[in-house]
C-alpha positions as CSV (number, residue, x, y, z in Angstrom):
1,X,0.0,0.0,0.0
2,X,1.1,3.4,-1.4
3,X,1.0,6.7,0.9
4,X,-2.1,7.7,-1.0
5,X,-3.6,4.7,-1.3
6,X,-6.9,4.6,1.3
7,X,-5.8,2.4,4.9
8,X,-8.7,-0.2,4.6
9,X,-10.4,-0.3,8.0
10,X,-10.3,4.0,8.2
11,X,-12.6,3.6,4.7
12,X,-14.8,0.9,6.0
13,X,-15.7,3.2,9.5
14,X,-16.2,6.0,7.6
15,X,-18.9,4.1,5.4
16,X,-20.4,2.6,7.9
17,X,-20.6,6.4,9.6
18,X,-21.9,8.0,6.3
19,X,-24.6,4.6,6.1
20,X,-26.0,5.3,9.4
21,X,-25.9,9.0,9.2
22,X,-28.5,8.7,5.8
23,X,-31.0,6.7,8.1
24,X,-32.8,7.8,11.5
25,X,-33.9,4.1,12.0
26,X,-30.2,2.7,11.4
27,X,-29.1,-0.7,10.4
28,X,-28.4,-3.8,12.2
29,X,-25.2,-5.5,12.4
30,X,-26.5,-7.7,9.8
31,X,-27.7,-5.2,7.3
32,X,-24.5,-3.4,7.7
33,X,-23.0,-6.6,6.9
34,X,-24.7,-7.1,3.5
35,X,-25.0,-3.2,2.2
36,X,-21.1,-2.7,2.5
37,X,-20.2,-6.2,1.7
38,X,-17.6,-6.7,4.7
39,X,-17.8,-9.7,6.5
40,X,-19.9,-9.7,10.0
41,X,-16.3,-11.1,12.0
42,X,-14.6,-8.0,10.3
43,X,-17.4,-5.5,10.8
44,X,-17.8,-6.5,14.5
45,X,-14.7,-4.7,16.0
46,X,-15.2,-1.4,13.7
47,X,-18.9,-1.4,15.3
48,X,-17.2,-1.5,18.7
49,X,-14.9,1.0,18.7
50,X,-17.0,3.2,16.7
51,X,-20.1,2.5,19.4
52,X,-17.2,3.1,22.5
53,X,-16.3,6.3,21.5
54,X,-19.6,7.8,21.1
55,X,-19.9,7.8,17.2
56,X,-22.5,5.2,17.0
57,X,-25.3,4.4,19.6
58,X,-26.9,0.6,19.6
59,X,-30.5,0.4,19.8
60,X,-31.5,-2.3,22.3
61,X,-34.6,-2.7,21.4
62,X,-34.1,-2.8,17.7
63,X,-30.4,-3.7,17.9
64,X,-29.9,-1.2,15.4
65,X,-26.5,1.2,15.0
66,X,-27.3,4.7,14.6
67,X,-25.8,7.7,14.9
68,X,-24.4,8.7,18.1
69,X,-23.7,12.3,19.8
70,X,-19.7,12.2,18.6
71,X,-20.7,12.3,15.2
72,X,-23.1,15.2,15.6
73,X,-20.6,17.3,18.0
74,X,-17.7,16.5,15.6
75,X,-20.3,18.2,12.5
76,X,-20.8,20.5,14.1
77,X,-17.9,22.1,15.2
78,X,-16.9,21.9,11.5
79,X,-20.6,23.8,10.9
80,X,-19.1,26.4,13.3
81,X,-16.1,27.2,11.6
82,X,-17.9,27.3,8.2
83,X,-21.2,28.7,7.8
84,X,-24.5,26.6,6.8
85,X,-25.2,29.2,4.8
86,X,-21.8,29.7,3.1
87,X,-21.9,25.7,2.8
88,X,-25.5,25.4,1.0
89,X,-24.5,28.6,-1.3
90,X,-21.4,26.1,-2.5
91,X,-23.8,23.3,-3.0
92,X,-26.1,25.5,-5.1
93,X,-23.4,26.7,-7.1
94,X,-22.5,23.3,-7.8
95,X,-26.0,22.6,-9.3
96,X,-25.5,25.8,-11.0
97,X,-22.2,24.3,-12.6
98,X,-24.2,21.0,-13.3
99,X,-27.4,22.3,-15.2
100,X,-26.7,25.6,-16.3
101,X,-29.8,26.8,-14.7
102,X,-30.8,29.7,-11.8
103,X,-30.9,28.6,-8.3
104,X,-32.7,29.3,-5.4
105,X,-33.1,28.3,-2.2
106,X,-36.5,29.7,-0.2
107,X,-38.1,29.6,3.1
108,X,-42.0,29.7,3.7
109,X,-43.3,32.8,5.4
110,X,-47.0,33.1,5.6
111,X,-47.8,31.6,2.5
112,X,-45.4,33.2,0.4
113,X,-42.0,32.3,-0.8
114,X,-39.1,33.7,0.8
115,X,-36.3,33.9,-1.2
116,X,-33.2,33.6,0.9
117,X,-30.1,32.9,-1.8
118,X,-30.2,32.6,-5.8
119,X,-27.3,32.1,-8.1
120,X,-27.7,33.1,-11.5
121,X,-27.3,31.0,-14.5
122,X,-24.6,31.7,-16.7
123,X,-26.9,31.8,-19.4
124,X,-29.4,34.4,-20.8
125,X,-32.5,33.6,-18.2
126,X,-35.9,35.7,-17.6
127,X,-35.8,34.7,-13.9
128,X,-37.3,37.6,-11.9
129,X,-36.6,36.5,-8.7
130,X,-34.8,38.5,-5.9
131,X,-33.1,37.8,-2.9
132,X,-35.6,39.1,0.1
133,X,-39.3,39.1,-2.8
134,X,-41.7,37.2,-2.1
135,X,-44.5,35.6,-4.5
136,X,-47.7,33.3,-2.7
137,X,-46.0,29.5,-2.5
138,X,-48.7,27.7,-4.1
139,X,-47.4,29.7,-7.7
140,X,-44.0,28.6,-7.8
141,X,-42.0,24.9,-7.7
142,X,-40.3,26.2,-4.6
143,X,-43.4,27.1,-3.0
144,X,-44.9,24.0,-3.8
145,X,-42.1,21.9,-2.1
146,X,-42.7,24.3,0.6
147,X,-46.0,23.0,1.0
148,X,-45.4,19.5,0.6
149,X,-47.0,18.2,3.8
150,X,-50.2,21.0,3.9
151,X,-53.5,19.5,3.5
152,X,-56.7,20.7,1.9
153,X,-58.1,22.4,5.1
154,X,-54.3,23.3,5.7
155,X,-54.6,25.2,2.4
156,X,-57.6,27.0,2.9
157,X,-57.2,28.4,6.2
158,X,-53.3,29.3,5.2
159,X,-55.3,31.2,2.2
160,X,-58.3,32.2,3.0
161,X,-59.1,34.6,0.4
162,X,-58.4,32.2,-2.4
163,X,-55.7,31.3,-4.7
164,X,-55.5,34.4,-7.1
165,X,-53.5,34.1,-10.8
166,X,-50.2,35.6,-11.3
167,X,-50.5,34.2,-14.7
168,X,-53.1,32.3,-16.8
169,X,-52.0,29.1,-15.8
170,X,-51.5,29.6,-12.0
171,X,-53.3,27.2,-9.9
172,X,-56.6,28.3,-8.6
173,X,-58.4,25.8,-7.4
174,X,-57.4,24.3,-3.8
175,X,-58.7,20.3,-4.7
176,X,-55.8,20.5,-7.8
177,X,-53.3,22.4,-5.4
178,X,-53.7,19.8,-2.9
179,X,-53.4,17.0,-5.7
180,X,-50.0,18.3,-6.7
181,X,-48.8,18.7,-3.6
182,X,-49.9,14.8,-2.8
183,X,-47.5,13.9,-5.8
184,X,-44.7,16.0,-4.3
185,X,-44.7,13.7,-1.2
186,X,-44.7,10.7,-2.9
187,X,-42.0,11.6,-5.9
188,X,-39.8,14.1,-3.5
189,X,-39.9,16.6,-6.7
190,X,-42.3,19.9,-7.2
191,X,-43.0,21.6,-10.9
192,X,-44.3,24.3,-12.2
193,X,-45.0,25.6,-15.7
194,X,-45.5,29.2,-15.8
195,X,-47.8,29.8,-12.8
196,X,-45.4,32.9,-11.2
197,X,-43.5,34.0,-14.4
198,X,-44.6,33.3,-18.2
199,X,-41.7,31.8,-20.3
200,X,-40.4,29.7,-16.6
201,X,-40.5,26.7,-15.6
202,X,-39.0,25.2,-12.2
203,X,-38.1,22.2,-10.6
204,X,-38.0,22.0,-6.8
205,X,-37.4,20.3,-3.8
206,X,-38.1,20.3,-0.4
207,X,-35.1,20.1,2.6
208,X,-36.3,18.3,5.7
209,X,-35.3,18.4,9.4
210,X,-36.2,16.2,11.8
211,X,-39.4,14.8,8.9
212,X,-40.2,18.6,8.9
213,X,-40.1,20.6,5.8
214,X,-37.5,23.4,6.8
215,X,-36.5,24.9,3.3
216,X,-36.6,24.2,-0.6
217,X,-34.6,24.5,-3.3
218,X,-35.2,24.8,-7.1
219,X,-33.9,25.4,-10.2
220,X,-35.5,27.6,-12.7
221,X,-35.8,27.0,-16.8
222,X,-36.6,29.2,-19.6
223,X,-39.1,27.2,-21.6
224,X,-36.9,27.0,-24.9
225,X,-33.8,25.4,-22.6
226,X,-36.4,22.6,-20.7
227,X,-35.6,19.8,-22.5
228,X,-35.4,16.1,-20.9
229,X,-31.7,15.7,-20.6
230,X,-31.2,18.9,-18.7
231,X,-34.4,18.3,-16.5
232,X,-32.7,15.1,-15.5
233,X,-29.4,16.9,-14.9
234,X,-31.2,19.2,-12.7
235,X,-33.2,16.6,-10.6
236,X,-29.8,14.7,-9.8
237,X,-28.2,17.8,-9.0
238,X,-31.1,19.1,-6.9
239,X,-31.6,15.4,-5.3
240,X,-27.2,15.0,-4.3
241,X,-28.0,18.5,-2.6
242,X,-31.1,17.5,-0.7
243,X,-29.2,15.2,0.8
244,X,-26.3,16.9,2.0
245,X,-27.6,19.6,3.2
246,X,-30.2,17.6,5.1
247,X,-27.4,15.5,6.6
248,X,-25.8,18.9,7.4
249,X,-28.9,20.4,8.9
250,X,-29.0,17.2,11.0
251,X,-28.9,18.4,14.7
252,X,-28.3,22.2,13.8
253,X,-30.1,24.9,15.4
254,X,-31.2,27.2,12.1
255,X,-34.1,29.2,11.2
256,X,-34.4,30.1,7.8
C-alpha cells in the first residue's frame, strides 16, 4: 500500500458512519454486513470501537446502530467554523455548474415564498426573482415543495381569500393544489409551468429536518432550454444536494 492509497479499516468506518448518518432508523449489524459487503467477523470490531467512542449508539430494542452524539458534535464544530449558509450557497453553485440553470433556495413565510439565496445561470435567463421578494407558495415549484406536507383544510385556512393568478395558468383551485402537492410527497420533486412568471419553468425540492419541511430548493428554466436531458441533470443535482444539506442540517439549530 502506497501513501495515497486509502488504509482499509479507516474507509470501512467511515462508510459505515456515512450509512448510518442517511437513516434515523439505522441498520443492524446484519444489514451493515450485506449493504457494505464486509464480513460480520470483520465488521464486528469497527462497530465497537465506533459505538465506544460515542460515534455510533446501539439500539437495544431494535439492535440497530445509529448515529451517536460524537458524530453530531464533531459536525458540528466543523458547521461552526464554516457557515451553513456559506456551505449550502457552495452546493447550489455546484447545481449551478451542473445544469446551467438559476438557483434558489427559499423559506415559507406566511404563505409566500421567501427567497433567501439565488445564483444566476450563466446563461441568458428571464428569472425575476430577488433575494428578500416574495411571491404566494402555491405559484411557484419552490413554493410548492414548501408545501409538501399541507392539506386541503391546511390550504384554505393558510389562504383564506383564495388562490389568485399571477398568470393564466396559476393554480386556482385548492382540490388541484392539494393533488400536486400529494404527488410532491410521494415523488420528492415539485413543478411548475409558468404559474409565477410566463416563459419559466421550475423544478424543486423540499429540505427536511427532523421529517419537517424546513427549506426548498429549485432550479428555474426558460421554456426553450427545458428539454429532458437537462431536466434530468437538474433533478440529480437538486436530489445529491437534498441530501447533504439535510445530513448537514442534521442536529443544527437554524431558522431560515
Amino acid at each position: 500500500m502506497t501513501q495515497t492509497d486509502p488504509h482499509r479499516s479507516l474507509s470501512r468506518a467511515l462508510d459505515i458512519l456515512e450509512l448510518c448518518s442517511s437513516s434515523p432508523g439505522g441498520y443492524t449489524l446484519s444489514q451493515l454486513s450485506v449493504r457494505l459487503s464486509i464480513s460480520k467477523g470483520s465488521i464486528s470490531p469497527l462497530l465497537h470501537t465506533l459505538r465506544q467512542r460515542g460515534y455510533l449508539l446501539l439500539d437495544g430494542t431494535t439492535r440497530c446502530y445509529r448515529i451517536g452524539s460524537m458524530a453530531f458534535h464533531v459536525g458540528n464544530s466543523y458547521l461552526d467554523g464554516s457557515n451553513l449558509m456559506e456551505e449550502i450557497q457552495r452546493l447550489m453553485e455546484g447545481i449551478v455548474a451542473d445544469c446551467g440553470e438559476t438557483c434558489h433556495l427559499g423559506s415559507l413565510k406566511s404563505g409566500d415564498v421567501f427567497y433567501l439565496k439565488k445564483v444566476e445561470s450563466p446563461l441568458h435567463s428571464h428569472t425575476v426573482t430577488v433575494v428578500g421578494r416574495t411571491l404566494p407558495a402555491y405559484s411557484t415549484g419552490i413554493g410548492k415543495a414548501l408545501l409538501a406536507d399541507y392539506t386541503l383544510p391546511q390550504l384554505k385556512a393558510l389562504y383564506y381569500d383564495g388562490l389568485y393568478p399571477l398568470t393564466e395558468h396559476t393554480i386556482t383551485d385548492f382540490h388541484a393544489l392539494a393533488d400536486q402537492l400529494a404527488e410532491v410527497r410521494r415523488t420528492g420533486f415539485a413543478f411548475e409551468c409558468e404559474e409565477s412568471t410566463r416563459s419559466i419553468r421550475c423544478i424543486a425540492v423540499p429540505l427536511r429536518r427532523d421529517g419537517q419541511v424546513a427549506a426548498a430548493l429549485s432550479v428555474a428554466f426558460p421554456l426553450n432550454r427545458y428539454l429532458p436531458d437537462r431536466v434530468e441533470r437538474a433533478r440529480s443535482a437538486l436530489n445529491q444536494a437534498r441530501h447533504q444539506i439535510e445530513a448537514l442540517m442534521r442536529g443544527v439549530d437554524i431558522q431560515f
